[in-house]
N, C-alpha and C positions, 0 to 999 in steps of 0.2 A: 279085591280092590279095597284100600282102605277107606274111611268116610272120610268126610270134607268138611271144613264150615259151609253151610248152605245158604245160597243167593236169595234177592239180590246184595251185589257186593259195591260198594262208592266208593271214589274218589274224593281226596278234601286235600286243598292244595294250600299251605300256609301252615296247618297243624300238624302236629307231630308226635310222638311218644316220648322224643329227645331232642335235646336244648343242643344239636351241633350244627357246625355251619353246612353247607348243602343239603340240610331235610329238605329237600320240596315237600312232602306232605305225607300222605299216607292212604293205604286202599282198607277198607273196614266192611263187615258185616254188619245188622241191625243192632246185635249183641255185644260182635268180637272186632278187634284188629288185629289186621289180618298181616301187614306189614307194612315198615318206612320205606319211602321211596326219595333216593339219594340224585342231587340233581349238579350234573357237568358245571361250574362255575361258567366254562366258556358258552359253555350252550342254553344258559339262562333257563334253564328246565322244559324245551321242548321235547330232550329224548326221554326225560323225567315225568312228561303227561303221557307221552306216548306210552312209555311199561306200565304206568299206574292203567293206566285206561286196559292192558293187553291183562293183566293181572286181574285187573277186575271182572271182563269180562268169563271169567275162568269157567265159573258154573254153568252159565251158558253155555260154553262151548264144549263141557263135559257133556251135557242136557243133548246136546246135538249129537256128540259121536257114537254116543250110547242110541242114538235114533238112526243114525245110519249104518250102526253094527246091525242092529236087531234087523230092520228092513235087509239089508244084505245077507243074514242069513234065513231071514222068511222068502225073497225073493230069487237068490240064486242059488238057493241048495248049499251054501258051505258056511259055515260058523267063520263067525269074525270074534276073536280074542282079545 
């Protein structure tokens, strides 16, 4: 598995890396940005919070699956990959 930027990862809705029309904003680490997040003119940037927000939460949910691989293979006997 290769590494990652490591969390926590934020949301910042207004700012951007680039001067085009649709940035809604961008998902960033402490250090890094991490990516623009491009928002539907018709949809005024609700589905635009919603992937910054899914994006962000990344390393968490990495944090997680890596917790329930390991418990399913200490608990049922078979390696999760």
């Amino acid at each position: 598995m290769s590494a990652h930027t490591p969390g926590p990862w934020h949301t910042s809705r207004g700012e951007t890396n680039v001067n085009e029309p649709g940035a809604w904003g961008f998902v960033k680490s402490e250090e890094w940005f991490i990516a623009t997040v491009w928002a539907d003119t018709d949809d005024l940037g609700t589905a635009a919070e919603a992937n910054a927000s899914l994006m962000a939460a990344a390393p968490e949910m990495l944090q997680a699956l890596k917790e329930v691989a390991y418990h399913a293979d200490d608990e049922c006997g078979f390696m999760v990959l």
